[in-house]
N, C-alpha and C positions, 0 to 999 in steps of 0.2 A: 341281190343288189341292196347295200344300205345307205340309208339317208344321214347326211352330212349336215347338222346344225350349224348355223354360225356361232362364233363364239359372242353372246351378249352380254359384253363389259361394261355397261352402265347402267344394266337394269337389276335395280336393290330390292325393288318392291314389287309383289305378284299376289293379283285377286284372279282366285280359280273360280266362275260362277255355275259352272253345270258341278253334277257328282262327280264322283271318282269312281271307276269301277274296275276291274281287273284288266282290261286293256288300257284305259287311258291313263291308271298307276302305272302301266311299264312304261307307259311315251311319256310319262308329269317324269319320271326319274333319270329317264334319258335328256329329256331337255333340262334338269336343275343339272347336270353335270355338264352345261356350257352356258349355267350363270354363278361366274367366280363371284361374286360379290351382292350374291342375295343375300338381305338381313331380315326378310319378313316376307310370309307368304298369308296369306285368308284365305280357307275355303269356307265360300258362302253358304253352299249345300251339304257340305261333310261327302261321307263315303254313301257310296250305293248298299243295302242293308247282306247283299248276294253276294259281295263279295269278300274271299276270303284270302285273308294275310295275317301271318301269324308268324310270331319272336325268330322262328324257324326258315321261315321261309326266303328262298333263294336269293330275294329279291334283299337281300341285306349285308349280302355277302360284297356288294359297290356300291357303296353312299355317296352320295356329291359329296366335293369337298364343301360346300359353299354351308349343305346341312352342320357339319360338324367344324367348321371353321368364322363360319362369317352369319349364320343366323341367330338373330334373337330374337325375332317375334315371330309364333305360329299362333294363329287365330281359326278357331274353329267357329261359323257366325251359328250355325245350324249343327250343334252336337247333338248326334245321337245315341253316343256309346256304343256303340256296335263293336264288337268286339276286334274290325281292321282300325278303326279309329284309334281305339287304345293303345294297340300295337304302335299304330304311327307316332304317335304321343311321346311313349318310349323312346 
């Protein structure tokens, strides 16, 4: 069974406050591919230090459009450098 997002056409701006970590990066990418018209996201806490994503990995093989069309501000409040960070940076 999968789950059906609505499409959220008027949300431009998204503050992320928990981490990010290898599951909740596959559900943050699945939900930016039903906001067309994100231009800025903030993660207040950055990535979880455990998880790993890298240039490689699968998860880049379907970008939102909204990433490579419609964003200009990604804010990191809390960078780590952790080497998924970087990756996502990229």
């Amino acid at each position: 069974m999968s789950v059906r997002f609505p499409v959220f056409s008027k949300l431009s701006h998204l503050m992320l406050t928990e981490k990010i970590g290898k599951y909740t990066f596959g559900a943050l990418m699945v939900f930016l591919s039903f906001c067309p018209i994100l231009q800025s996201i903030c993660f207040s806490e950055g990535f979880k230090q455990r998880m790993r994503l890298g240039e490689n990995d699968p998860v880049w093989l379907s970008i939102p459009m909204c990433m490579s069309n419609c964003l200009k501000t990604l804010t990191f409040k809390k960078l780590h450098a952790y080497n998924s960070e970087i990756c996502f940076l990229k």
